[in-house]
C-alpha positions, 0 to 999 in steps of 0.5 A: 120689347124683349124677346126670350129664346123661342121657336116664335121669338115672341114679344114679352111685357112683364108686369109685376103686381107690387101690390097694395098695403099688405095690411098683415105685416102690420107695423112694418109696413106702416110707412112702406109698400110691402114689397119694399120689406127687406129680405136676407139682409141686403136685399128687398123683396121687390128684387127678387121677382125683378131679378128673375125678370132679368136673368130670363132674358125678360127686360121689358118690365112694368111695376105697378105700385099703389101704396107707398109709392115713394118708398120703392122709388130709391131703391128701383133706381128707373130699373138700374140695378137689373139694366133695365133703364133703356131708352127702348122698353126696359122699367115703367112705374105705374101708379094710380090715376084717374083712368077707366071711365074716369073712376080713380082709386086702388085696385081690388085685386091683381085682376082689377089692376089688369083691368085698370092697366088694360088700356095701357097695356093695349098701347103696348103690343106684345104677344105675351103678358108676364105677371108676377107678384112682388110679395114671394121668395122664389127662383125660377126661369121665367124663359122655361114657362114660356117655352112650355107656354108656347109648345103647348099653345096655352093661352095660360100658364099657371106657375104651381107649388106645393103647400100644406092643405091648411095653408092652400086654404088661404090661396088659390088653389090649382087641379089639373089633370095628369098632363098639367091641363088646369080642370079647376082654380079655387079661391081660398077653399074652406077644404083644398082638395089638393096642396097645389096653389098659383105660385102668382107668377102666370103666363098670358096671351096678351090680347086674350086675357085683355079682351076677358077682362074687358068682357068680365067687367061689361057681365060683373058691372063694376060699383060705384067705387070704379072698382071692375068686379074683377078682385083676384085672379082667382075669382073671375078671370082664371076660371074663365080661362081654365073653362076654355080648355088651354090654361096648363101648370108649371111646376115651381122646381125649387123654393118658394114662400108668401111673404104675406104674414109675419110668421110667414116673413120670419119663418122664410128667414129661418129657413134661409139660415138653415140652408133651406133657400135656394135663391143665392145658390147659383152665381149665373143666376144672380139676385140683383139690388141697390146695395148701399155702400157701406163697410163690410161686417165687423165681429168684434172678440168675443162675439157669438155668432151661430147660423145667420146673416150679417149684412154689410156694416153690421157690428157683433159684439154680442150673441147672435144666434139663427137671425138675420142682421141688416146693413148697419144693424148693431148688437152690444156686448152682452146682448143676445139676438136669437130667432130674429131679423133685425132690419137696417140700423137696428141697435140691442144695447148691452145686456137686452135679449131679443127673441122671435121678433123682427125689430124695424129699421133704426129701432133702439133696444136699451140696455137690459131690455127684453122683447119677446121671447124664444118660441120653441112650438112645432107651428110659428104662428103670427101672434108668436112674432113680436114687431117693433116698428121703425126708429122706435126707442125701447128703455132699459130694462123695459120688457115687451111682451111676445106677440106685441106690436109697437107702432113706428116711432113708439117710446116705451 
């Protein structure tokens, strides 16, 4: 069991929620949990939330994972890359089973799956419980929360950030007060009185919050499904807690994005070309992940290349403007990448362009092709990100439209 540097010195469990199909991200996570999807590069979102773990001294970590399974097995290693793979505490897989009440199937939400692990977590007796979503981009000192947790005697800290009110209505949103006392949680409010939403990174008194949940299942009787009637935080379980008067903000410092919708997922990978991302700006607080062994970039004479990210084994011969290049990915001479991530593998043959979009691993764009096309509006939306699925072939001199959505392994 882990221990954080604090006047109690208590036991902590963190437990990162790695979420379900991620429907939103649609052909890209067709064949992949989504927080399998890669980020900058050479990185998975999953390593991200994993790294904070570890740098906060947090090593007693659990994953629980529903869908895809087997597509984040590879690259977690049994938690080698974080030094998480120990005979004592360190990296657990959870997956679903046939469990409470004999009920199988997926969670419904991040608080269902609390109350499906409940029994687990239990056995496991610590006195904090971390949980963190897998699907953002943040970086934080997860020892900071739980030093504030603890000097305030919460028995719930949320993680906050600052979004726009349009964007909060998709959220959960947080009100407190001015001394960082939680008065309210909203799910998803048509009108958001405030832009403060749960950055999905919460602090819990373990025995607490598994006692609430228990509880709240027995009052919201479940269904026929097995489902506990808990769904989201949000929903039940965090408006509990705030109505017993100790649950308490953290304001998130620094960078933070849902990776949740495409214009979300490119827009994150802008903002990292920019230099908006402070994530990577701190070598004692490194992002840790399975990096394949590969050679590193190659920028062949004649290559153009403005404001973006070559992973390793990238190949430039072309012009690649504000995009991101993953491990292997090539771009012929010629060709033009502009405002796009291309994930592992990926190939633009001679004389295609690619805008806007995000190609999936391995997919091929002939020679002459277009997919997508420069969007140059203020607000990126989803219906502005052309995907192209995995190992998807793409003829010469075929044009796919913006917005569009090729399934993986389409030819066209």
């Amino acid at each position: 069991m882990s221990r954080v540097p604090a006047p109690d010195a208590p036991t902590v469990l963190a437990l990162v929620q790695a979420g379900g199909q991620g429907s939103r991200m649609d052909v890209l996570t067709r064949e992949r949990a989504k927080p399998a999807l890669p980020f900058a590069g050479s990185y998975q979102l999953i390593d991200i939330a994993l790294s904070n773990l570890a740098n906060s001294g947090i090593d007693d970590v659990w994953v629980s994972v529903q869908y895809q399974a087997s597509s984040l097995d590879e690259h977690l290693q049994s938690g080698r890359p974080w030094d998480l793979d120990r005979t004592s505490g360190g990296y657990r897989r959870l997956v679903p089973e046939e469990g409470r009440g004999g009920h199988p199937g997926f969670s419904t939400g991040n608080a269902d799956d609390l109350y499906r692990l409940s029994d687990h977590l239990r056995a496991h007796e610590v006195d904090l419980l971390v949980l963190a979503s897998a699907d953002q981009v943040f970086r934080l000192d997860l020892a900071e929360v739980i030093q504030q947790h603890l000097a305030r005697g919460s028995e719930c800290t949320i993680v906050t950030t600052e979004v726009s009110k349009r964007d909060a209505s998709h959220k959960a949103v947080v009100v407190s007060d001015a001394t960082g006392l939680v008065t309210q949680v909203l799910e998803k409010p048509a009108k958001p009185p405030t832009g403060t939403i749960s950055a999905e990174v919460l602090v819990f008194d373990r025995e607490l919050v598994l006692d609430l949940v228990d509880a709240l299942h027995r009052e919201l009787d479940g269904d026929d499904e097995g489902a506990s009637g808990l769904g989201d935080l949000a929903e039940h379980l965090l408006p509990r807690l705030v109505a017993r008067g100790a649950t308490h903000a953290f304001a998130l410092p620094g960078y933070w994005r849902d990776m949740g919708r495409p214009e979300a997922y490119l827009g994150a990978h802008r903002d990292l070309v920019r230099g908006r991302v402070d994530l990577f700006d701190d070598l004692g607080w490194p992002m840790r992940s399975n990096q394949p062994d590969t050679m590193p970039a190659l920028v062949r004479s004649g290559a153009v290349i403005e404001d973006s990210v070559l992973a390793p084994g990238c190949v430039v011969a072309g012009t690649v403007r504000g995009s991101v290049l993953g491990p292997g990915a090539l771009v012929e001479r010629d060709a033009v990448v502009e405002d796009s991530v291309l994930l592992a593998g990926a190939r633009v043959e001679a004389k295609a362009r690619v805008s806007t979009a995000v190609l999936d691993e391995s997919v091929v764009v002939g020679r002459g092709a277009e997919v997508g096309a420069l969007h140059t509006g203020r607000r990126l939306r989803d219906e502005d990100v052309t995907l192209v699925g995995r190992d998807s072939v793409i003829s010469r001199r075929q044009t796919i439209p913006v917005g569009s959505r090729l399934e993986p392994g389409t030819t066209v």
